[in-house]
N, C-alpha and C positions, 0 to 999 in steps of 0.2 A: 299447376295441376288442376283440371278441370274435373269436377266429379256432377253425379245426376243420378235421381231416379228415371228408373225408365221403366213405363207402363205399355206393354208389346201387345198389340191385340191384332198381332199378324199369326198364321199358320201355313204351313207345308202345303202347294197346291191351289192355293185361293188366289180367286180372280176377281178383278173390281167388279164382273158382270154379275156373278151367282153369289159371294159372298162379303161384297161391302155393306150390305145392308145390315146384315148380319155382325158385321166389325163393329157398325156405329150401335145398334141395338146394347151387343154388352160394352160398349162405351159409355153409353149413356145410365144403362144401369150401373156403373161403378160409381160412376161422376153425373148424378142427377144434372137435368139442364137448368138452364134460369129459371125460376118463376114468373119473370115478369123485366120488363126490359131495366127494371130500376134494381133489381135484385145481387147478389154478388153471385161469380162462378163458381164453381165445386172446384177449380184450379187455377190459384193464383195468376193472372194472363201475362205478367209481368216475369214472369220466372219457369215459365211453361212452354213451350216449343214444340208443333206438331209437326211430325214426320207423314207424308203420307207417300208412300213408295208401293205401289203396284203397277201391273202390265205385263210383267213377263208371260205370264200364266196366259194372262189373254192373248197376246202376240203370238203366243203357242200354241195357240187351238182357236183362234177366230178369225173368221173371213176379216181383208182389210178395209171392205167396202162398212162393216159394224163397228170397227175400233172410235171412229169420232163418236159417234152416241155413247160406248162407254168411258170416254176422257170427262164424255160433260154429267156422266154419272159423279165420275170420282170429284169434277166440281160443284157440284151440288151436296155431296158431302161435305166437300168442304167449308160452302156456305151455311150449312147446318153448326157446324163447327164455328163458326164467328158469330152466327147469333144465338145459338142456345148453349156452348159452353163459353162463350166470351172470348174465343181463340185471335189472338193477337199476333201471335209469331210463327210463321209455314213456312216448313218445306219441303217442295214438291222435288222427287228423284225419281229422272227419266228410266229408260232401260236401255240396259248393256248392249253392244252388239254380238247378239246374237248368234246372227248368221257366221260370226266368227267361231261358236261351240264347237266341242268334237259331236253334239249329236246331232247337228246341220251338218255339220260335214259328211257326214257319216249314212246321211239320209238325202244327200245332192238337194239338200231345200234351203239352201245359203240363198237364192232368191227372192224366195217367195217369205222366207224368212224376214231377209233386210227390207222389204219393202213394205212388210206390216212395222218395224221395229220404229221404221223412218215416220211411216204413218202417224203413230201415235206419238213418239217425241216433238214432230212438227205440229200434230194438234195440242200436245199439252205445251209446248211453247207456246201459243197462242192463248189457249184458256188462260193459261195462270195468266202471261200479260193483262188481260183483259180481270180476270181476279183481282189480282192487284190496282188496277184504275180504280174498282167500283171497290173497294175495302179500304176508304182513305185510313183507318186507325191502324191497321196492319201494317207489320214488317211482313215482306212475302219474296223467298227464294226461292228457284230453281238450281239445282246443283244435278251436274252431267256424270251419272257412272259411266254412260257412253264413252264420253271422250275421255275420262278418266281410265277405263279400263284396255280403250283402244292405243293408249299410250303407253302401258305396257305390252300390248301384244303387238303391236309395230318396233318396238327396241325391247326385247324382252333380257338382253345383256347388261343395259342400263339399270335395270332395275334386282339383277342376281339372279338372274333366269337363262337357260341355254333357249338356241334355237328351235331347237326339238319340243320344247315344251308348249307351245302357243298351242301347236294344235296334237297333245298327246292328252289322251283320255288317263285319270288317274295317275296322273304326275304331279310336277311341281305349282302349276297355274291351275289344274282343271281336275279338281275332286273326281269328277265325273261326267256326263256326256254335257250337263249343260252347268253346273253348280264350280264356281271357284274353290281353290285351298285357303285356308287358312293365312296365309302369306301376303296372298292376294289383295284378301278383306282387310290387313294391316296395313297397306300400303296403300288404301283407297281412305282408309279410315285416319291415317296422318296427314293424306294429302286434304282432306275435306277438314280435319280440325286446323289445317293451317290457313284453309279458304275464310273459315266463319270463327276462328280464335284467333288471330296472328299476336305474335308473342309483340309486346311491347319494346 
């Protein structure tokens, strides 16, 4: 049994564009940064783990010729994070396929949708790589809701879900036009502690 605090300084609607800065700002007021490169962190780096998961929001409302400049926003957060909180352990989480939502469907922009979606997972595939070379002290993963969540909506039987359900608004997969149930997030959240915990 794995247990954790967990410090969220995510909200409803935020985009790495308008409100990461804003993330890291009350970050950094909770957990003052180093003093000085010889100083200790506000957060042990050893028992610490930083999640940084946005995009949707952006994928949802941004041309995809702008999505690259904000991937290398959300890494230069990131590098902020390695040298002034002392952050040692990352992980970066792409974004879902989208254009598979009932509110793409719903609104015939399953193209224009997947091809910002593709956008930015293919540029943060590459950042982090590139992260990762130049952060030799870091642990740094990339973990795929994409592919995780397109593997239940391609077998949705497999996982105790009818056919009907992949693309029904307010059913068993799809809280609503673009947000998962509850079921969903279980089943994405065993699949990932069994990526980065495997039992012994």
């Amino acid at each position: 049994m794995h247990t954790a605090t967990v410090h969220n300084f995510s909200f409803p609607g935020a985009t790495a564009e308008d409100d990461l800065e804003t993330q890291m700002a009350t970050f950094f007021a909770r957990f003052p940064p180093k003093s000085s490169t010889k100083s200790e962190p506000s957060l042990d780096p050893s028992r610490t783990s930083y999640f940084l998961h946005l995009g949707i929001n952006d994928c949802g409302a941004t041309d995809e010729d702008d999505l690259d400049e904000i991937v290398e926003k959300l890494m230069d957060a990131a590098h902020d994070l390695y040298v002034k909180a002392g952050a040692r352990n990352f992980v970066f989480v792409d974004v879902i396929p989208m254009d598979r939502t009932p509110g793409a469907q719903s609104t015939d922009s399953e193209d224009t949708i997947r091809s910002r979606v593709e956008t930015w997972n293919e540029s943060l595939r590459t950042r982090v790589a590139e992260f990762a070379e130049s952060t030799s002290q870091a642990s740094v993963f990339l973990w795929s809701t994409h592919a995780a969540l397109a593997e239940i909506l391609d077998d949705p039987e497999e996982f105790g879900f009818a056919a009907g359900d992949v693309t029904d608004e307010g059913g068993n997969i799809w809280l609503d036009e673009i947000h998962a149930t509850s079921s969903v997030h279980k089943i994405m959240a065993e699949r990932f502690a069994k990526t980065f915990f495997p039992e012994p």
